[in-house]
N, C-alpha and C positions, 0 to 999 in steps of 0.2 A: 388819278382820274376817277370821277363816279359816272356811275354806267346803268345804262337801264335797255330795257326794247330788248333782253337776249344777249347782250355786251357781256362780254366773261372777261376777267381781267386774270392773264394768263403768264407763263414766263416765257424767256426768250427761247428756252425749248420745245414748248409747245407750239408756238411759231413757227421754227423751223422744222417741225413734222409736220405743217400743214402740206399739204400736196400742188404743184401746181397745177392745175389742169392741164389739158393739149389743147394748144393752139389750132385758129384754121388759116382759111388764105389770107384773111384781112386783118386776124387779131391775133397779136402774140403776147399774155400773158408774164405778166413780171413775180418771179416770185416774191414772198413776204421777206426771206430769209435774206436774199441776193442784196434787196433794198437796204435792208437792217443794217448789212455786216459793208457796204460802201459809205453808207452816209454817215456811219461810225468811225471809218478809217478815213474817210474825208472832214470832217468834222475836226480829228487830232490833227490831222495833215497843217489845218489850216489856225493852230492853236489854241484852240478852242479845250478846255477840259471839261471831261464830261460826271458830273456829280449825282446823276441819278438817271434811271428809266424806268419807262414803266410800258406795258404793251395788252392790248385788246384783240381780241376776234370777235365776229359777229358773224353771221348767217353761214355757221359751220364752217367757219374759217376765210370764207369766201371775203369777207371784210376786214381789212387792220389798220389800226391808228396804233403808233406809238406816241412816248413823249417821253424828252432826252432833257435833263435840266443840264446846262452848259455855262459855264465864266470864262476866264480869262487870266493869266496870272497879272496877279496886282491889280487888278479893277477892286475899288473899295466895298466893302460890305454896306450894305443897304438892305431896308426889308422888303423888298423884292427880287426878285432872280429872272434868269434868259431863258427861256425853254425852246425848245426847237420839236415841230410835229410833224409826222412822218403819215403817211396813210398811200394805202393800196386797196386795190380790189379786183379779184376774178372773176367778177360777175359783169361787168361792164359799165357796174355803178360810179365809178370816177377812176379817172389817170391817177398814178403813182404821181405824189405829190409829197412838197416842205411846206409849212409855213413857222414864222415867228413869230413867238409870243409870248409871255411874261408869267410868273406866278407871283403872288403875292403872299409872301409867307405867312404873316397874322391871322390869314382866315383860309388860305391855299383855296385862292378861287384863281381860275387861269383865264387869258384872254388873249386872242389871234389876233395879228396883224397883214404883216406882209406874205402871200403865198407866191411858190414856187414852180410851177408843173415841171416833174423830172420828167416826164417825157407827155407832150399835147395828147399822145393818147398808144397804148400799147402798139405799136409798129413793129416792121418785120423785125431792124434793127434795136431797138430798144433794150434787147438785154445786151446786147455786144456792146453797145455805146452808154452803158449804166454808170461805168465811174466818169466816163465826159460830162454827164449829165448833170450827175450830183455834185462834180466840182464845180461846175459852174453856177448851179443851187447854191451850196456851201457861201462862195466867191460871195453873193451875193447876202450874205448876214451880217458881215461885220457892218453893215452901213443900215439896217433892218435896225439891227441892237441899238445903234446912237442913236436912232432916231428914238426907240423906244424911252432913251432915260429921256431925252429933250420932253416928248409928248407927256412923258409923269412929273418932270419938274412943271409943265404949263399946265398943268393939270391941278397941282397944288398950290400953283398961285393966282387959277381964280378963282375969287370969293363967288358963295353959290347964296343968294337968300332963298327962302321956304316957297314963295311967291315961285321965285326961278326954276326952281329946282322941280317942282309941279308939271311947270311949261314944259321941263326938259323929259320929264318922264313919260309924257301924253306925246310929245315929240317922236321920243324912243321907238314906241308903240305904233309910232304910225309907220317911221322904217322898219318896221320890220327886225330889230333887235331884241325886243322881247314881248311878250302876247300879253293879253289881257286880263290875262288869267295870274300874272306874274306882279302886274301892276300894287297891288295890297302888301306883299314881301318884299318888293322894292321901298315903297314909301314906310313901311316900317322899320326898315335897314337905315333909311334915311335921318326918321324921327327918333332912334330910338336903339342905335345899334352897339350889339354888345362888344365890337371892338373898339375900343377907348383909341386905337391909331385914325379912328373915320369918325372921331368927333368933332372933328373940324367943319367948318360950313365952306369946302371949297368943291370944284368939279373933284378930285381923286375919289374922295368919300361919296359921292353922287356915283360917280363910273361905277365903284366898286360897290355900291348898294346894289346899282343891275349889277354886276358881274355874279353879286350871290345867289342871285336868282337862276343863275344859270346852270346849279348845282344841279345833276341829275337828266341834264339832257345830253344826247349825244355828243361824242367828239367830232363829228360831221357838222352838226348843226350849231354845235358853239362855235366852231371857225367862221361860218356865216354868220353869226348875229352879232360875233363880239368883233369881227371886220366894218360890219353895220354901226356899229356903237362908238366904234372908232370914229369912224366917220363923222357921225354927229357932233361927240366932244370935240375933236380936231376944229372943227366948224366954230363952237361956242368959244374958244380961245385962241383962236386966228392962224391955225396950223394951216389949212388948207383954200 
């Protein structure tokens, strides 16, 4: 993960010495920790192996994104992988939440998909009902993932020309996937990129020119734009 705005990239102990707050009448906090150490043992539960993590705080703890990279036994090697992201917050800034999403080994640029809310929003019950919740999170990956390799084989097999590929980046920009400011690092990734895996003229190499771009903003706001970007590409290849 790269991290900016105050993002400290932390271990799983320092996570779990965050504190949780006290709750009041209408909001019960979920700790960082409780989350972590369920969606980890539901994660195995449901065979899923887990090959790496990596974990964040932000505004003194009060904010956490993880990210869990995950396979399968026997799923064939490829160069990309599953990741699974995790986020909380005591501040009231979003529900404890999953989403799926993918990393791309060759350049480790990440990109969100399907999101999960562990619970619609901190409730009295919520932490009593923490491992229902995330199993049935969990439940919900193994069909998030197939969809993931389908969306990158149809992503690899349409051809993109320079003309398209222009349309698609001014497109991007207008959903709201990536700013304007981005646009010039985009089309340079496009024209001119130094991974020889994205020298192809297809959408993957297009997705993944935005996805570089993405490098250095939030794990909040990458889960929104590259949900956004999804969208688009699914669009340009007839996913949706």
């Amino acid at each position: 993960m790269l991290l900016h705005c105050g993002a400290e990239l932390v271990d799983r102990r320092t996570v779990y010495d965050v504190a949780t707050p006290a709750g009041t009448d209408t909001w019960f906090p979920l700790a960082h920790a409780g989350l972590i150490h369920e969606v980890e043992t539901q994660l195995r539960s449901a065979g899923f192996n887990l090959t790496g993590e990596h974990h964040a705080i932000t505004h003194d703890g009060a904010r956490y994104f993880g990210l869990f990279e995950v396979n399968t036994p026997g799923r064939d090697d490829r160069d990309y992988g599953w990741v699974v992201g995790i986020r909380n917050s005591h501040d009231k800034s979003y529900p404890a939440g999953l989403v799926a999403g993918s990393k791309v080994f060759v350049c480790d640029n990440l990109s969100f998909c399907g999101e999960v809310r562990i619970s619609r929003k901190h409730t009295r019950f919520a932490a009593r009902d923490l491992r229902h919740l995330t199993s049935r999170a969990v439940g919900q990956l193994g069909d998030r993932f197939n969809r993931i390799d389908e969306r990158i084989a149809a992503y690899r097999s349409r051809r993109i020309s320079d003309p398209q590929a222009h349309d698609i980046v001014v497109k991007a920009m207008d959903c709201r996937a990536i700013t304007a400011s981005q646009v010039p690092a985009v089309l340079h990734e496009w024209r001119d990129t130094v991974y020889d895996d994205f020298r192809p003229r297809n959408a993957w190499s297009l997705f993944n020119a935005c996805t570089e771009a993405f490098k250095g903003i939030s794990p909040h706001t990458m889960v929104e734009r590259s949900q956004a970007l999804h969208g688009l590409f699914d669009g340009l290849v007839g996913l949706n």
